[in-house]
C-alpha positions as CSV (number, residue, x, y, z in Angstrom):
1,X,0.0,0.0,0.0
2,X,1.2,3.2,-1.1
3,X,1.3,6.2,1.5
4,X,0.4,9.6,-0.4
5,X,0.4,12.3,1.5
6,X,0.3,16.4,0.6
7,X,3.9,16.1,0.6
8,X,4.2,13.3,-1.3
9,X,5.8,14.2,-4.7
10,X,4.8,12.7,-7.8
11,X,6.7,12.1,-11.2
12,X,5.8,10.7,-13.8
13,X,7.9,7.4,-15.2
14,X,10.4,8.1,-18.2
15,X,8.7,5.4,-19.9
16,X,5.6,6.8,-20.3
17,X,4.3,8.2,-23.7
18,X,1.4,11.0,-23.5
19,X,-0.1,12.6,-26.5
20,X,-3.1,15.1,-26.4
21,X,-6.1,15.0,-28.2
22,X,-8.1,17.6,-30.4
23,X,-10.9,17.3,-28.1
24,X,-8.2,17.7,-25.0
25,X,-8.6,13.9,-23.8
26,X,-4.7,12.4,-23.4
27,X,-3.7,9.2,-24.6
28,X,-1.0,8.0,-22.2
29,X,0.5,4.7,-22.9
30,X,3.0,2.7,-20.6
31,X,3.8,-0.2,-19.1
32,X,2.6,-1.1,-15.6
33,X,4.3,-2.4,-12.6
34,X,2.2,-5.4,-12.6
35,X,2.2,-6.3,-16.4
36,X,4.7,-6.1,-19.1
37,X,2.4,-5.3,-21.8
38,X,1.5,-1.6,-22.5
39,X,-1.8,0.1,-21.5
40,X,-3.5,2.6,-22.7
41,X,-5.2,5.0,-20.3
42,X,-7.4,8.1,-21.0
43,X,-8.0,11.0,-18.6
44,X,-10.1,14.0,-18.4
45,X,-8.7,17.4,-18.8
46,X,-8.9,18.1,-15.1
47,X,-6.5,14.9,-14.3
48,X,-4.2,15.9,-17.6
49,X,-4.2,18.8,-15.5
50,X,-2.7,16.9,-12.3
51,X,-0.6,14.8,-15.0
52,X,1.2,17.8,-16.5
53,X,2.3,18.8,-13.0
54,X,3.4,15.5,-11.5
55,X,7.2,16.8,-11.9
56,X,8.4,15.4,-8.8
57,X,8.8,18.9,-7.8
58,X,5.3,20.2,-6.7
59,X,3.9,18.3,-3.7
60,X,0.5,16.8,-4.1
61,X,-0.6,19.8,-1.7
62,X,0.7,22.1,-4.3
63,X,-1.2,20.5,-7.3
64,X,-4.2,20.8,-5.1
65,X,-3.5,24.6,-4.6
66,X,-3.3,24.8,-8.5
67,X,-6.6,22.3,-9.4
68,X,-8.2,24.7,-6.6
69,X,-7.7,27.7,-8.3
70,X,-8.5,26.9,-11.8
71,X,-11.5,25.6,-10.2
72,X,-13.0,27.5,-7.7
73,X,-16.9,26.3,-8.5
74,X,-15.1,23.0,-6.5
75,X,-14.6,22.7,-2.8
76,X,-10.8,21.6,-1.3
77,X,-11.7,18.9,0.1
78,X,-13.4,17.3,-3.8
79,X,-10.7,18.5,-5.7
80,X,-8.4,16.5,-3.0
81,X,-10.4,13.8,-3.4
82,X,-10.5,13.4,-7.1
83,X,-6.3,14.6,-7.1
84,X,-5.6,11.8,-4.4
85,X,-7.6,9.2,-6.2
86,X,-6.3,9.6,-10.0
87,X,-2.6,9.6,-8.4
88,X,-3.2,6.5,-7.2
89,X,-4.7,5.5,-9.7
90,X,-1.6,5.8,-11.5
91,X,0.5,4.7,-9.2
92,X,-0.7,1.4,-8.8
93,X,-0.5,1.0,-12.7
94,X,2.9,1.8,-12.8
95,X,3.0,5.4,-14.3
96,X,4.5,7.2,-11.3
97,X,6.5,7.4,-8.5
98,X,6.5,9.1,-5.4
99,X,9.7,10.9,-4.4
């Protein structure tokens, strides 16, 4: 189990390939920890957000701050939520790491 915490930071894997869409959806394609086949993932333009910050120089607090800010119609504690969720989402298939 993976312990993610606001100062956890997260950056994304060297061997991940991410392409954006005309319609702002991102292909990312990678392989995962548990397989050695790629996958092919698809994330919404708030979690491409997330993605295009995971640096492993802002903290996860920090990519809160910025999610929180772009959209203020949210409250902190969903845009937590959702941030904490698709970065272990991630995670567990292999596309970050936490340093």
């Amino acid at each position: 189990m993976v312990l993610l915490n606001e100062k956890s930071q997260p950056q994304k894997k060297k061997t991940v390939f991410c392409r954006e869409e005309k319609d702002g959806i991102f292909l990312m394609i990678g392989k995962g920890s548990k397989t050695t086949e790629p996958k092919m993932f698809f994330i919404s333009e708030k979690e491409a957000i997330v993605w295009r910050h995971c640096d492993g120089k802002k903290s996860v607090k920090e990519i809160i701050g910025i999610l929180c800010k772009k959209y203020s119609n949210f409250s902190k504690k969903e845009i937590s939520l959702a941030v904490n969720k698709f970065l272990l989402q991630v995670y567990n298939n292999g596309l970050i790491v936490l340093v």
